[in-house]
Backbone bond lengths (Angstrom), bond angles and torsions (degrees), N, CA, C in turn:
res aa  C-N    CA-C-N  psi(-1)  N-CA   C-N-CA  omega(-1)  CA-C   N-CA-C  phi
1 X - - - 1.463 - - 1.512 109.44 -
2 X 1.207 114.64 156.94 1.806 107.65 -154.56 1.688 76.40 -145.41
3 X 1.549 129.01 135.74 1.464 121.78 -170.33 1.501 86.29 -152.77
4 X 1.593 113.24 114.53 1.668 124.60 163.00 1.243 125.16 -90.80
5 X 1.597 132.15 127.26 0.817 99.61 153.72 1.687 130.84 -136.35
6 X 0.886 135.02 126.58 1.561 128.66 -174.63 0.745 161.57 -87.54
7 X 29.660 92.66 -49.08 1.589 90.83 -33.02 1.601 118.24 171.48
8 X 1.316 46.37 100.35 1.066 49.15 -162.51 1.573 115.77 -110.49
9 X 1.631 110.55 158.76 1.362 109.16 176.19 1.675 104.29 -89.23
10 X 1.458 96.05 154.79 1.477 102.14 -163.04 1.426 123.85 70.90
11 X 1.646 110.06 55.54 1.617 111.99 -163.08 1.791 84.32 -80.66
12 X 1.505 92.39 169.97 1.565 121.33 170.77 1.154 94.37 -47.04
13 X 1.559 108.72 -175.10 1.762 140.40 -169.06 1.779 75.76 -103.70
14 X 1.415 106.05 152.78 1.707 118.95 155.26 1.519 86.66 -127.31
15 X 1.980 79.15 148.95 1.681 111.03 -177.65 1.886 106.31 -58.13
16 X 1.100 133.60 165.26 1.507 104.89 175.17 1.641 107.24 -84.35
17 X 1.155 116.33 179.72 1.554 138.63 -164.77 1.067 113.02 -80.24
18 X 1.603 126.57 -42.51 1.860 129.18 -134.66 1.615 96.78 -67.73
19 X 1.087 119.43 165.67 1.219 134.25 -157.72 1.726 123.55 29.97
20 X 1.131 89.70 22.85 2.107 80.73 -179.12 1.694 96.10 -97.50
21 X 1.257 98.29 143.30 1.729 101.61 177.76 1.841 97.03 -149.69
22 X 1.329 113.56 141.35 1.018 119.35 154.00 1.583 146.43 -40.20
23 X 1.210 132.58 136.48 1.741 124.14 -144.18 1.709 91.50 -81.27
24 X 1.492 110.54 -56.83 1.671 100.20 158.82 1.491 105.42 -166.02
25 X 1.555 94.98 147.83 1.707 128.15 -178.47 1.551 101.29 -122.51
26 X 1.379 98.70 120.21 1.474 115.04 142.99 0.929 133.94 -132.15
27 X 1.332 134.89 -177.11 1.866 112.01 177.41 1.444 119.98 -72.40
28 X 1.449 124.54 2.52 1.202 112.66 136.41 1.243 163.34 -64.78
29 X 1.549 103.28 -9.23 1.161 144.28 160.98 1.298 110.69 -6.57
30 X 1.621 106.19 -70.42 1.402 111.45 -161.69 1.765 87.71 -132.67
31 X 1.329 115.50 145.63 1.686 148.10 159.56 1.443 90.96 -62.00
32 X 1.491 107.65 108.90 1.346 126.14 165.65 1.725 137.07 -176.36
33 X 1.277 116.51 164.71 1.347 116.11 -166.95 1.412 120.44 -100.17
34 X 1.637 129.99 131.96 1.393 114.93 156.60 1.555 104.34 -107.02
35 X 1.300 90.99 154.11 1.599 117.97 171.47 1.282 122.38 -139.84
36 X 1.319 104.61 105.63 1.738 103.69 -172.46 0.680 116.72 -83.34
37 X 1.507 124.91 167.96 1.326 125.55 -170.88 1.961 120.16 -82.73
38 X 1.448 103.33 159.00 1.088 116.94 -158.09 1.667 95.67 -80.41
39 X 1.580 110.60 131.18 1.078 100.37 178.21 2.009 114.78 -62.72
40 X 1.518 107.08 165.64 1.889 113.68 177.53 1.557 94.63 56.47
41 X 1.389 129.70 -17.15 1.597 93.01 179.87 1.737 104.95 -112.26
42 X 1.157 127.10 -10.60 1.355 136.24 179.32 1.622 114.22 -49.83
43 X 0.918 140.14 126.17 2.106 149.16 147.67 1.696 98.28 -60.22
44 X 1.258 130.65 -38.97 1.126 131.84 166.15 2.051 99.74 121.29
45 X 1.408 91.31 11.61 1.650 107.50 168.92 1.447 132.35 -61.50
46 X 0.963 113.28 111.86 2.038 112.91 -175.65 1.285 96.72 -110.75
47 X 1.444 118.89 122.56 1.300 154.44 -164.53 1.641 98.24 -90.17
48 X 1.344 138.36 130.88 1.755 117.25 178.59 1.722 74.67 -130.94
49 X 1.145 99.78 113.62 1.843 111.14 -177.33 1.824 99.51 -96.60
50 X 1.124 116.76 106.64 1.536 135.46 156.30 1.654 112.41 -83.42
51 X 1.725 109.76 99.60 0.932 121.38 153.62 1.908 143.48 -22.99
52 X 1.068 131.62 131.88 1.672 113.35 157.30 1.070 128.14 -46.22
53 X 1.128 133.53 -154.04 1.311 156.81 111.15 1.434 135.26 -10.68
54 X 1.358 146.37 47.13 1.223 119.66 -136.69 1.851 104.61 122.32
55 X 0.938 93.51 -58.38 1.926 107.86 177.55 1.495 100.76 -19.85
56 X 1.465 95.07 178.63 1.676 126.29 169.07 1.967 104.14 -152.99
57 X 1.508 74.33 151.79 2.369 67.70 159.67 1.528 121.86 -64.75
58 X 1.478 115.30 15.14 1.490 120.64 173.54 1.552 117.85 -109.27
59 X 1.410 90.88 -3.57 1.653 108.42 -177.09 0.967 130.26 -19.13
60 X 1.496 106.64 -76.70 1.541 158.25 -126.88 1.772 98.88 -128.30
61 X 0.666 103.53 -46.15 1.840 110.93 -162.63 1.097 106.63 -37.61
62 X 1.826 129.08 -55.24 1.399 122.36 171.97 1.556 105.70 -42.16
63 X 1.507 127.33 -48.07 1.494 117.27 -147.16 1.773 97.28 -79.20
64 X 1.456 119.13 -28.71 1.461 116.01 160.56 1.409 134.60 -35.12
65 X 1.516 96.95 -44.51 1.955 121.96 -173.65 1.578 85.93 -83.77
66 X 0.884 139.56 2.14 1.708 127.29 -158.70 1.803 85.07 -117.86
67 X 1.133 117.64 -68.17 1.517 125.50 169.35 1.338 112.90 -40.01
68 X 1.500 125.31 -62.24 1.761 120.26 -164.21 1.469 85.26 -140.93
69 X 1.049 122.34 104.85 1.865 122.01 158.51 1.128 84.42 -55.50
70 X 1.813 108.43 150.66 1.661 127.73 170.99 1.567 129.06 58.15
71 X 1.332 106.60 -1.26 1.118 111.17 164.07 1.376 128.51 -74.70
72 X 1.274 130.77 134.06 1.652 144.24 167.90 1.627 123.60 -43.14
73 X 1.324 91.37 124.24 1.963 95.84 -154.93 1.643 92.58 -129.02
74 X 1.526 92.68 126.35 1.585 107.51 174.78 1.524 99.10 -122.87
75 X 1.040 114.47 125.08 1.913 137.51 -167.73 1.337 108.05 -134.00
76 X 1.879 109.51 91.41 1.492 103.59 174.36 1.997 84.98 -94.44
77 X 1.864 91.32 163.82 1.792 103.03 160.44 1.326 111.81 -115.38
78 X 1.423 93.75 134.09 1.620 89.76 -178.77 1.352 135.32 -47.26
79 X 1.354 121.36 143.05 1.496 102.27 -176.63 1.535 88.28 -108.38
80 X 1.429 131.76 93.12 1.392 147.03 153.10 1.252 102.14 -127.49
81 X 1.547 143.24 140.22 1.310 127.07 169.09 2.114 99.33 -123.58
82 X 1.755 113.32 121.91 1.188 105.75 -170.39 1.561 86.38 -117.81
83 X 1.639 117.13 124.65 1.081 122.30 173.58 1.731 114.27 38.00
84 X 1.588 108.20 50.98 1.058 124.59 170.45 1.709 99.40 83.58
85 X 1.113 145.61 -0.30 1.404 143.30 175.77 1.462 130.60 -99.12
86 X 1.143 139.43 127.28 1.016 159.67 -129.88 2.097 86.66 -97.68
87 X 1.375 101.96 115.91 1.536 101.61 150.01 1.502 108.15 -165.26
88 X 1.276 113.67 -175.76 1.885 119.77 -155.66 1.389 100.07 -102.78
89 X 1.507 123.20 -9.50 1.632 98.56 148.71 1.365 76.17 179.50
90 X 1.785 84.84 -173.61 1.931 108.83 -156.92 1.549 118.05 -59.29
91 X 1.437 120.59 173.08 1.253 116.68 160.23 1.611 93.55 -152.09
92 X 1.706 111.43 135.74 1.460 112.06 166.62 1.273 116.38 -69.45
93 X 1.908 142.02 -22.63 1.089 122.66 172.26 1.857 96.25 -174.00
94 X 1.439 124.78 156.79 1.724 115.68 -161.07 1.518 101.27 -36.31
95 X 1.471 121.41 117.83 1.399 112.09 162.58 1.800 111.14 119.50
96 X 0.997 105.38 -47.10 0.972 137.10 -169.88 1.860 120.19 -77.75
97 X 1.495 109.86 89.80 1.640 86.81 -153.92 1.543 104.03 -108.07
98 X 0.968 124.96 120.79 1.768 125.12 143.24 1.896 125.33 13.90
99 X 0.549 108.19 41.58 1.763 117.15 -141.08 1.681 97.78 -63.06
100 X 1.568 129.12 -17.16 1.364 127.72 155.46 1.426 122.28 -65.71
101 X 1.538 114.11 -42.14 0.883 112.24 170.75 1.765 119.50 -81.20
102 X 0.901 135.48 -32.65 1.818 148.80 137.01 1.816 97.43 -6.43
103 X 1.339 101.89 -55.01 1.594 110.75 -157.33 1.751 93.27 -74.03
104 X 1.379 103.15 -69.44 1.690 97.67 170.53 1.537 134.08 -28.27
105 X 1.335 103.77 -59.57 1.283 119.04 -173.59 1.739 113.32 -66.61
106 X 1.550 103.03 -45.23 1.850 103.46 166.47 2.031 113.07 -60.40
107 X 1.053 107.18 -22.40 1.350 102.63 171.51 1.421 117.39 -81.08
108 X 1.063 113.18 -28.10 1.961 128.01 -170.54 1.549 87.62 -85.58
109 X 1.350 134.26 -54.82 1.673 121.24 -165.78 1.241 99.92 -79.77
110 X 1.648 152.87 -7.24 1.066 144.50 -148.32 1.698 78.93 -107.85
111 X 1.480 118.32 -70.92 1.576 134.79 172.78 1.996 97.86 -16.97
112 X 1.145 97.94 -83.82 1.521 119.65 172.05 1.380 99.28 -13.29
113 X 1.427 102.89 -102.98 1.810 111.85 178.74 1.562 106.08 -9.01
114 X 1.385 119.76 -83.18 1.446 115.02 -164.34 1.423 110.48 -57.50
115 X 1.347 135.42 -35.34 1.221 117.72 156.77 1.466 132.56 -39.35
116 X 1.641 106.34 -50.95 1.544 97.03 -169.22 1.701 106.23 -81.60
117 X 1.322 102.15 0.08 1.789 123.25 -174.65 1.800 94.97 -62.32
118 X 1.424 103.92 -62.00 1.645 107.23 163.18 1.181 138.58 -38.97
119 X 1.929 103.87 -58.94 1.067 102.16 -162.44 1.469 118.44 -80.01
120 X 1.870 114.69 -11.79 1.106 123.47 178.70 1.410 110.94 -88.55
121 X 0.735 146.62 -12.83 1.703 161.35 -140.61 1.375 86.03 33.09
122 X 1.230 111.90 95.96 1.882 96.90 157.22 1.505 91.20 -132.14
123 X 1.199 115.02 161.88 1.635 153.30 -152.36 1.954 88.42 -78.79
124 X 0.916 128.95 95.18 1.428 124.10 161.76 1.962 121.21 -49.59
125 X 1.069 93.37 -20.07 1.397 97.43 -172.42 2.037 107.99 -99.95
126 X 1.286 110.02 -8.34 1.460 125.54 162.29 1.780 116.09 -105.07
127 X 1.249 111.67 30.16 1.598 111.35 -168.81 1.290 103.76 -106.35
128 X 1.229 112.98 96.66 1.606 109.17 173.41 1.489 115.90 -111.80
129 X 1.550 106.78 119.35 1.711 109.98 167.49 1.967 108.25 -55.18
130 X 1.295 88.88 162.20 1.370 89.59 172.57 1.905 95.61 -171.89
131 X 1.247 96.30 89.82 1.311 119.18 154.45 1.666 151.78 -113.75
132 X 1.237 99.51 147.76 1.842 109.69 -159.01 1.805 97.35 -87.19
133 X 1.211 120.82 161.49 1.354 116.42 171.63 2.013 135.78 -9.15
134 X 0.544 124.56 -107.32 1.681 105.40 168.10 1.327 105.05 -40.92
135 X 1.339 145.53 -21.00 1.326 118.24 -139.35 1.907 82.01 -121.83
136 X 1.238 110.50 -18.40 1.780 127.35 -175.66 1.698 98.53 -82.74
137 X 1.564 108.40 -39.57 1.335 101.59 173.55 1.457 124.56 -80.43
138 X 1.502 126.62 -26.53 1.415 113.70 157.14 1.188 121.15 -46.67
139 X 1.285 112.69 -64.24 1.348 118.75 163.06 1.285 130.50 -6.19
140 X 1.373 107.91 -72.14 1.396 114.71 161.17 1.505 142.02 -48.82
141 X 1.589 100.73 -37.66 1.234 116.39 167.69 1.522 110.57 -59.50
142 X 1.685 131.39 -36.17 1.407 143.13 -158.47 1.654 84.80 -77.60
143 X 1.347 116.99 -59.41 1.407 134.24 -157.75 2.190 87.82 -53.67
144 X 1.189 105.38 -77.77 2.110 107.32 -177.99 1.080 100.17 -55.57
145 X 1.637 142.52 24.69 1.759 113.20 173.35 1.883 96.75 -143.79
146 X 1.151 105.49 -37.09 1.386 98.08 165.81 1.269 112.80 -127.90
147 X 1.566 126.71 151.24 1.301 141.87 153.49 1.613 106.98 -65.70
148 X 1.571 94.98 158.76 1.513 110.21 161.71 1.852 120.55 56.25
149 X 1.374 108.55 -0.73 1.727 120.62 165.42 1.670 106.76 -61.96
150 X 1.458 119.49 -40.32 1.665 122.60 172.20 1.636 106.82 -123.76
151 X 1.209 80.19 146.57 1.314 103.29 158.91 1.466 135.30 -59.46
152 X 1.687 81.93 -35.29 1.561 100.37 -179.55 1.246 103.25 172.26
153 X 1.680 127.42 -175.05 1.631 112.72 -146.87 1.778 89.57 -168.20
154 X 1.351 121.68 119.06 1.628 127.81 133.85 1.010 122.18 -80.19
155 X 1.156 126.44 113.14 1.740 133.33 174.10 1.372 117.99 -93.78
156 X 1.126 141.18 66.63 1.039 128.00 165.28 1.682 160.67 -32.49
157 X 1.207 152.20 101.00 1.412 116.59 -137.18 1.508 129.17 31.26
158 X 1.234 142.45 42.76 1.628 151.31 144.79 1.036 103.07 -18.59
159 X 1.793 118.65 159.52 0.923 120.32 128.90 1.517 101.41 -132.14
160 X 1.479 137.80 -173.12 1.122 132.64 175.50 1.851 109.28 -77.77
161 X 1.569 117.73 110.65 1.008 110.34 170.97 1.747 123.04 -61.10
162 X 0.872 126.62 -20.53 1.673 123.55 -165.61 1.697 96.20 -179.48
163 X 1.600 99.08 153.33 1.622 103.23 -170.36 1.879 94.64 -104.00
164 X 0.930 100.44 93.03 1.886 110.35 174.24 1.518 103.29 -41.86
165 X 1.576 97.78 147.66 1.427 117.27 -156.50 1.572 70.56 -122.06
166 X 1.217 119.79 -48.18 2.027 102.21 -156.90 1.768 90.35 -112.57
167 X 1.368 97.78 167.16 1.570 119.36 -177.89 1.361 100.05 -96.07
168 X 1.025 115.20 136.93 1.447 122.45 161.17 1.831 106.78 -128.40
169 X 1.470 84.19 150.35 1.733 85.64 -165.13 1.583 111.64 -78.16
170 X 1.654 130.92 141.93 1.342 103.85 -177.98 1.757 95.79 -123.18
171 X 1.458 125.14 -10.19 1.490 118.86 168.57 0.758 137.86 13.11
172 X 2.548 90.23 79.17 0.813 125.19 -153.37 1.388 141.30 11.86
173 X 1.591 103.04 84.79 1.879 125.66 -177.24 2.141 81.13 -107.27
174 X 1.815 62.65 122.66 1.667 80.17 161.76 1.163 128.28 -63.57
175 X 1.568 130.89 120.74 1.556 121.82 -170.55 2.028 86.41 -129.25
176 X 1.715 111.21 149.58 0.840 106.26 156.39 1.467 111.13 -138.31
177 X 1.458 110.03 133.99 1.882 107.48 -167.86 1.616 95.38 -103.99
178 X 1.395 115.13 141.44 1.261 108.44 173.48 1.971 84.52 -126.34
179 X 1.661 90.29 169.33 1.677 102.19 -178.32 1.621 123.85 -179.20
180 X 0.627 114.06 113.23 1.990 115.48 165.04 0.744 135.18 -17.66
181 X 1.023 134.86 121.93 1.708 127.12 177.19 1.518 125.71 -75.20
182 X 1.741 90.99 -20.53 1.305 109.27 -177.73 1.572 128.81 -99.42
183 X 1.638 96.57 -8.51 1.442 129.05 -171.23 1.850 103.21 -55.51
184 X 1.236 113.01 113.32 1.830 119.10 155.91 1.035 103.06 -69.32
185 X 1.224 125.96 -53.63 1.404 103.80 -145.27 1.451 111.47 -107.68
186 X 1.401 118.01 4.13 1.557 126.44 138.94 1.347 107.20 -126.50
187 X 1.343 101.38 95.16 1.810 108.36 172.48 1.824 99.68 -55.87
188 X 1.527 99.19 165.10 1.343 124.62 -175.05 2.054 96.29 -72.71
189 X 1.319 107.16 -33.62 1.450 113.43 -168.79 1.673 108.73 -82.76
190 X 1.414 98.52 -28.06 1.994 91.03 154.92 1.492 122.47 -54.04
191 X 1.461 116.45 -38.21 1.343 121.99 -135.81 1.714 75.50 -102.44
192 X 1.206 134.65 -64.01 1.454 127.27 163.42 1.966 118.13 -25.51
193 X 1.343 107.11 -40.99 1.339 96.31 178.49 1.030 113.80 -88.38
194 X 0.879 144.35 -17.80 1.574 161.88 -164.35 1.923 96.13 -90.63
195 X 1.347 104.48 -63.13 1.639 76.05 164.06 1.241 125.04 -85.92
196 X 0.835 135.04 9.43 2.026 135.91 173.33 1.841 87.70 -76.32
197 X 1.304 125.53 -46.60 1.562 123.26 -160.77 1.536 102.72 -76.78
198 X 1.213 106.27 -40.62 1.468 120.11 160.39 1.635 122.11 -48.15
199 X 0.827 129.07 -60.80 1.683 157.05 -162.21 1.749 97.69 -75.94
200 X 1.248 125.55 -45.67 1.171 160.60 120.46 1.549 113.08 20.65
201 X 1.468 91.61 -62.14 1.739 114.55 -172.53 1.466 100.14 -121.86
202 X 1.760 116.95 31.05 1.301 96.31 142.97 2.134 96.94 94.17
203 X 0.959 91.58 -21.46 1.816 100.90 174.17 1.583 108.14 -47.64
204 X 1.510 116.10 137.09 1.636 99.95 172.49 1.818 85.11 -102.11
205 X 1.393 107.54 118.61 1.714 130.81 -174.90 1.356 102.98 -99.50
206 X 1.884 123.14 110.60 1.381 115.54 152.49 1.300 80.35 -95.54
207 X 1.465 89.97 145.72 1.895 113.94 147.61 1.519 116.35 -131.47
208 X 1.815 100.76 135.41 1.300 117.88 175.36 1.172 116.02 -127.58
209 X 1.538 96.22 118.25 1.403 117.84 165.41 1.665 140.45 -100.15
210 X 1.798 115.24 88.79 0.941 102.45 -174.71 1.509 141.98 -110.52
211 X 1.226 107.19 -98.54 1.534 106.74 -179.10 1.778 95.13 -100.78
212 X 1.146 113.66 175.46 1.520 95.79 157.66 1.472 117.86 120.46
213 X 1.132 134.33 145.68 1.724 128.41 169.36 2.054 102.55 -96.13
214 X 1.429 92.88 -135.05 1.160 99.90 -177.08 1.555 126.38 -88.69
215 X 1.531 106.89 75.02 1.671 110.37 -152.87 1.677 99.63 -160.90
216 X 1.583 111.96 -175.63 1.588 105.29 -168.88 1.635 83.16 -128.48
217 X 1.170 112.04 119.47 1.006 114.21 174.92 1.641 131.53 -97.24
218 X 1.192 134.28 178.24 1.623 114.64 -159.85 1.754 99.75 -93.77
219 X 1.407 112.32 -9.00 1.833 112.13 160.46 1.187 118.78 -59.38
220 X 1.873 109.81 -52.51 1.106 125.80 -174.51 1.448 99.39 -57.92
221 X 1.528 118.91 -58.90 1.289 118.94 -167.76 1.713 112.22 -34.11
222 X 1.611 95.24 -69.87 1.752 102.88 174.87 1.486 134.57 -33.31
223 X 1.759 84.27 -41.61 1.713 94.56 -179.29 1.289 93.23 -64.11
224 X 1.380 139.10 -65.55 1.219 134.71 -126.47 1.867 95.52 -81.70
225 X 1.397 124.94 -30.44 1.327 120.02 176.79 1.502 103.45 -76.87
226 X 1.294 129.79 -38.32 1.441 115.81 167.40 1.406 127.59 -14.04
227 X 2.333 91.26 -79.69 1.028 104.14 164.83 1.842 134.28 -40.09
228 X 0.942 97.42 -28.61 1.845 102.45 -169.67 2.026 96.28 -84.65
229 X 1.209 113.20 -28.25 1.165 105.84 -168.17 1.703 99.01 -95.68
230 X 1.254 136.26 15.93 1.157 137.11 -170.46 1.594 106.06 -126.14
231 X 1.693 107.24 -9.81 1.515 127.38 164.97 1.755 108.88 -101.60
232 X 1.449 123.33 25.50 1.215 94.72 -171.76 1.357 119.63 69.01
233 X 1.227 149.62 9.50 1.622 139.16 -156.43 1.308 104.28 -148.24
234 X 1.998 128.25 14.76 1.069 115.12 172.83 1.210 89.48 -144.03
């Protein structure tokens, strides 16, 4: 392990992206862990685990080993701090997101990625995010503003971060959204729009909708290793 350190549904329109870049990214960027993969048990899959709300780069890591035993785990922590809690960028109030700062921060984790893409040698074409609520919605945001940052994407509890003004191509990148039926604070109808915007740009979108509020449940769990093992990636 290698450790650095240094809503609503129906969001607004965002301005488009092209030329915005971050003032500076390095792999210090963000407080986080690699863990390579275990030799004989690896697919050659790197897991990029996006925290909640609350999270750390230690978050997630069990739910990685639960998805792909031996697979390669890159765990940045957000550098947002909300009432002392760790997330990947602002929000003006539950739901409600910061959408300048949204724009910054999806450019700085996208930047990020290909850095630690280098510095780890990991396989760009086996890089799958896999994030839980805040950390499912960056995600998403990375997924509508640049191509080719994942390989492919678990979203967990989503909601739609921002209503994209420009297309970006995604030709067919595996995304899988899982979600609650029972979930407030990611309704089932985020996680539906979120893949239509997705699907949209060409995304091949499972969505699962099951039992459950705002949590990962052991259906979801299954589904979501299904999916990965039906891509080669579990």
């Amino acid at each position: 392990m290698t450790t650095h350190t240094n809503r609503r549904y129906g969001a607004p329109a965002l301005l488009p992206w092209e030329g915005m870049s971050p003032t500076h990214v390095d792999l210090e960027h963000y407080v986080h862990r690699f863990d390579p993969p275990e030799p004989g048990r690896s697919t050659g899959v790197t897991f990029l685990m996006l925290h909640g709300t609350g999270g750390d780069q230690h978050d997630l890591v069990p739910l990685a080993r639960l998805l792909r035993p031996g697979a390669a785990v890159l765990a940045p922590r957000g550098d947002v701090l909300e009432r002392g809690m760790p997330r990947f960028f602002r929000r003006r109030s539950d739901g409600v997101f910061d959408l300048d700062d949204l724009r910054r921060r999806t450019v700085a984790l996208a930047e990020w990625t290909r850095l630690a893409i280098e510095r780890y040698a990991i396989d760009p074409g086996k890089l799958v995010a896999c994030g839980f609520s805040n950390g499912a919605n960056i995600a998403a945001s990375v997924l509508l503003t640049h191509s080719g940052v994942f390989a492919g994407a678990i979203l967990l509890s989503p909601i739609v971060p921002f209503e994209p003004t420009t297309h970006v191509a995604l030709a067919g990148t595996p995304v899988f959204i899982g979600a609650g039926r029972d979930d407030t604070m990611a309704p089932p109808a985020a996680a539906e729009r979120l893949a239509a915007l997705l699907r949209a740009r060409g995304a091949d979108v499972t969505l699962f909708l099951g039992a459950g509020a705002h949590g990962i449940t052991p259906a979801e769990l299954e589904a979501a290793r299904e999916w990965l093992a039906a891509r080669g990636w579990g």
